[in-house]
C-alpha positions as a printed NumPy array, in Angstrom:
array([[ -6.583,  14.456,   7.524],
       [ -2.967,  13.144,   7.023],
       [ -1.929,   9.379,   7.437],
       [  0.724,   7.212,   7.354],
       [  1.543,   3.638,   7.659],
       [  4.258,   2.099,   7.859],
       [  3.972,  -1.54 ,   5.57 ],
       [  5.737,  -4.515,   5.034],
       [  7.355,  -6.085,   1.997],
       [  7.819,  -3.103,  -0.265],
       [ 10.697,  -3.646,  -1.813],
       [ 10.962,  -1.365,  -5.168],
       [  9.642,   1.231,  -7.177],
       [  7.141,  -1.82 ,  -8.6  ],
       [  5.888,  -1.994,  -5.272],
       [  5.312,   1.18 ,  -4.522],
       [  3.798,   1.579,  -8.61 ],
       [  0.717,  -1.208,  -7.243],
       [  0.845,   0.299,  -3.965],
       [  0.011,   4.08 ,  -5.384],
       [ -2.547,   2.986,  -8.32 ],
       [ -4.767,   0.836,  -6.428],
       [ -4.6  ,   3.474,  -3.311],
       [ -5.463,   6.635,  -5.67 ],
       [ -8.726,   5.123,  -6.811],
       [-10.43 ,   5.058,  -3.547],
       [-12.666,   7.343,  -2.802],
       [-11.455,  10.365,  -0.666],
       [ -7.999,   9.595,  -0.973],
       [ -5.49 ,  12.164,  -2.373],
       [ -2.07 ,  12.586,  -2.134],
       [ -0.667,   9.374,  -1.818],
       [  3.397,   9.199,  -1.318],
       [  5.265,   6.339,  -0.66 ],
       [  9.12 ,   5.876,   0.696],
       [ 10.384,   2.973,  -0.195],
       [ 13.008,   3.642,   2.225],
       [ 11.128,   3.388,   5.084],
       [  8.342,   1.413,   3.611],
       [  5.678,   4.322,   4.917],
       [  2.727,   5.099,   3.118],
       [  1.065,   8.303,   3.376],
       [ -1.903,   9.978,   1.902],
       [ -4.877,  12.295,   2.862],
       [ -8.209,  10.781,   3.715],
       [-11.708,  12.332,   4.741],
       [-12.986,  10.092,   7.53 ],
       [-11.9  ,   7.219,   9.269],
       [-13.857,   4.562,   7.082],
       [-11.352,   5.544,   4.184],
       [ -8.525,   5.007,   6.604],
       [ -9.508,   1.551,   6.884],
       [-10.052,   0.885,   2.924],
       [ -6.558,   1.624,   2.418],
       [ -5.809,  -0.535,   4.988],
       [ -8.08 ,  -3.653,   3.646],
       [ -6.176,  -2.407,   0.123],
       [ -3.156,  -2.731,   1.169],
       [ -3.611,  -6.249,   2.734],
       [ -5.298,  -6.863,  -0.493],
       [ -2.325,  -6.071,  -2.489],
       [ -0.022,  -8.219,   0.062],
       [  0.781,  -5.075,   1.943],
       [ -0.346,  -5.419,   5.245],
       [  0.683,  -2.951,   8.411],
       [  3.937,  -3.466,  10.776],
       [  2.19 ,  -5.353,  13.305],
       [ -0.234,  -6.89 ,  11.459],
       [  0.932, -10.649,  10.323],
       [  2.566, -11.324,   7.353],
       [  2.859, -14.718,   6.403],
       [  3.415, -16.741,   3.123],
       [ -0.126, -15.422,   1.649],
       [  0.595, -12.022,   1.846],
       [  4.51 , -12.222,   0.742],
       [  3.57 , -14.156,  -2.315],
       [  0.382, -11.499,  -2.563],
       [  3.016,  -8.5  ,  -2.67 ],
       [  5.766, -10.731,  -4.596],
       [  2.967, -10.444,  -7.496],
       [  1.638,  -6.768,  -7.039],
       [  5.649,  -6.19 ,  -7.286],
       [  5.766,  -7.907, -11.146],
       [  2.678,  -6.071, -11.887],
       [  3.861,  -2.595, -10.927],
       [  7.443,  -3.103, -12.745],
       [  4.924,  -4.389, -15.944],
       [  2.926,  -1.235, -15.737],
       [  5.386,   1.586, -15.516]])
């Protein structure tokens, strides 16, 4: 199955860098693509429990959902998955 979510704070290729490394090690998922443009991540997944791992990932990584809340945590959270991914490529 296909999915996407849109996210907040992506701001830049070192975003989406984090974003696409720690996604493409779970289990199950394949394909992930990411538009920085319209800050929408989208991948393939098998069943619905993987859904949700990218999910808790991207929270993780300071990433979470539009809708979901986004306060100083996860900024600062994405602020340093952002240094890491411009580090790393």
């Amino acid at each position: 199955m296909k999915a996407t979510i849109t996210i907040q704070n992506l701001k830049c290729g070192g975003c989406a860098a984090t974003i696409e490394k720690n996604i493409s090690k779970l289990p199950y998922i394949e394909g992930v693509e990411i538009d920085l443009e319209t800050s929408v991540v989208s991948f393939n997944y098998e069943t619905e429990a993987d859904r949700n791992a990218v999910e808790t990932t991207l929270e993780r990584l300071g990433y979470p959902s539009v809708g979901s809340q986004n306060g100083m945590l996860s900024k600062a959270k994405s602020f340093v998955s952002c240094a890491t991914g411009k580090l790393s490529s």
